[in-house]
N, C-alpha and C positions, 0 to 999 in steps of 0.2 A: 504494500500500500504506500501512494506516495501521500509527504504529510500537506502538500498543496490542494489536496484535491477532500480535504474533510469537508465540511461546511457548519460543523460545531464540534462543540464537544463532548466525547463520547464517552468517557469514564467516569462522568458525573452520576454517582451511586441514585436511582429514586427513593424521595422519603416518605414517608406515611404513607397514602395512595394513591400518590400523585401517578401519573399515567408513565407510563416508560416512553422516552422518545429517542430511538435509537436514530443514529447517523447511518445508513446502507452504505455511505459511502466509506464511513471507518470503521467497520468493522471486516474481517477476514476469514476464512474458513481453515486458516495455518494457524494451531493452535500450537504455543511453543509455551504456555506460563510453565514456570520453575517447579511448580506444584505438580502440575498434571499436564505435562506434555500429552501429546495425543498422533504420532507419526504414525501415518498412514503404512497398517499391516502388522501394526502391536496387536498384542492379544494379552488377557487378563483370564487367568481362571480363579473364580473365589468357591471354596466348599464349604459347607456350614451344616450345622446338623437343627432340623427345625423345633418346635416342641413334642410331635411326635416322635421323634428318632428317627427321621428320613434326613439323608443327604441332600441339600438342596445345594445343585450346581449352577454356578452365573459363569457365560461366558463372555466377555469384551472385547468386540474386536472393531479398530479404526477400519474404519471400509475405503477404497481408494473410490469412494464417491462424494459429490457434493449437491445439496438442492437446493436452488433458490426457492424461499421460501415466500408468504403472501404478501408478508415486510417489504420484498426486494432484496432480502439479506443472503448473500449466499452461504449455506450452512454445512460444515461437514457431518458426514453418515457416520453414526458409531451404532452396532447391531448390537443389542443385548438380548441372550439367546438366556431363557432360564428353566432348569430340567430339575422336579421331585422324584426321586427313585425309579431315576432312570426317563421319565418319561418329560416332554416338552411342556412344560405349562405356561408360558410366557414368550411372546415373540415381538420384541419391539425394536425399531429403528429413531435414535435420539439425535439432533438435531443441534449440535451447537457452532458459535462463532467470538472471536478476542478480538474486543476492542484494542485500539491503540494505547490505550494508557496498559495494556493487559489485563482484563477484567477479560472472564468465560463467560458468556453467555447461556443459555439454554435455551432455545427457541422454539421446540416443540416435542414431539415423540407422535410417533406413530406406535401403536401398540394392541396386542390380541394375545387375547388369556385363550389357552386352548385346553381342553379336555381331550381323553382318547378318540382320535379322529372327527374331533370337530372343532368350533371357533364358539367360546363362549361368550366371549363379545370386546368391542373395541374400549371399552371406556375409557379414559385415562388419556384418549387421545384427544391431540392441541397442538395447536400450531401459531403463533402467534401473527398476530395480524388479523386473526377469523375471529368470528363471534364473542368480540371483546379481548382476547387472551392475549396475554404481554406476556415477554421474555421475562426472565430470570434471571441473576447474577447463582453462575455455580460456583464462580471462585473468584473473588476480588482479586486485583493485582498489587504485585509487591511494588509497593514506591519507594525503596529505598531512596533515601535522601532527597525526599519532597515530600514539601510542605503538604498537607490539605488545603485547600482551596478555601477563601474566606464561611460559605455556610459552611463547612467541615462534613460537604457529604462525599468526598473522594474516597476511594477505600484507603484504609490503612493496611500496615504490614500486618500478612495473615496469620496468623499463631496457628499452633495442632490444632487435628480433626476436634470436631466438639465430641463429646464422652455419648454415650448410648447406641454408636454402632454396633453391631450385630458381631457375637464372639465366631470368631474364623476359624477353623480346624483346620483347613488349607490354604494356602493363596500361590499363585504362580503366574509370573510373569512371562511370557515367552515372546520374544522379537522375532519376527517372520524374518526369515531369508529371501 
């Protein structure tokens, strides 16, 4: 992205419920924050055991796809494939983009719960720009050595994951060749 070509600016965090107005212009589908890089052809596998004692497996993988989405904003594909003892129960494609200051976006999700051989249904799905729905900050950007901006809605440096994630019995990261 070149930075002539913004026409505001785009790492200004929304406060209370105030409307998101993202820039199309500054935002990218080349997610590089320090946090959670996202190169096209990683893969993520998380195992977790649920309350019943089944293995619930996620898998993560950057898709070497992008969509413009209803914004304007072009968004890269990340598939999240998710499987209960063995069998598929979740099938979504998530949709995000980094602004320039580096802030990750989240822009929508396509998604489908599935039961044995069928589609229990899409809900959860959102796109922003359709029927009211706004993007999301999934991860603020690191501003080492800058200031917040006079209202103080810039993000600040991000500290650890917040506490109440889900305890992990596996994780594995594998980078596609």
């Amino acid at each position: 992205m070149d930075a002539k070509h913004r026409t505001g600016p785009v790492g200004l965090l929304p406060t209370d419920n105030a409307p998101v107005a993202l820039d199309t212009l500054g935002l990218t589908a080349d997610i590089t924050h320090p946090d959670w890089p996202l190169p096209v052809g990683s893969r993520w596998v998380l195992d977790q055991v649920d309350e019943d004692g089944h293995v619930v497996r996620t898998e993560v993988t950057v898709l070497a796809k992008t969509l413009t989405i209803a914004a304007g904003i072009e968004a890269l594909v990340v598939h999240d494939l998710v499987a209960r003892a063995g069998e598929v129960v979740r099938d979504t494609l998530d949709w995000f983009a980094q602004d320039a200051d580096g802030n990750v976006w989240h822009l929508g999700a396509q998604t489908t719960a599935l039961a044995p051989g069928r589609v229990v249904t899409t809900d959860g799905s959102w796109e922003a720009g359709i029927d009211g729905a706004q993007a999301g900050i999934v991860l603020p950007a690191i501003l080492r050595g800058r200031e917040p901006t006079a209202n103080g809605t810039r993000a600040a440096v991000r500290g650890p994951w917040p506490t109440g994630r889900p305890a992990v019995t596996h994780s594995q990261h594998v980078n596609a060749t």
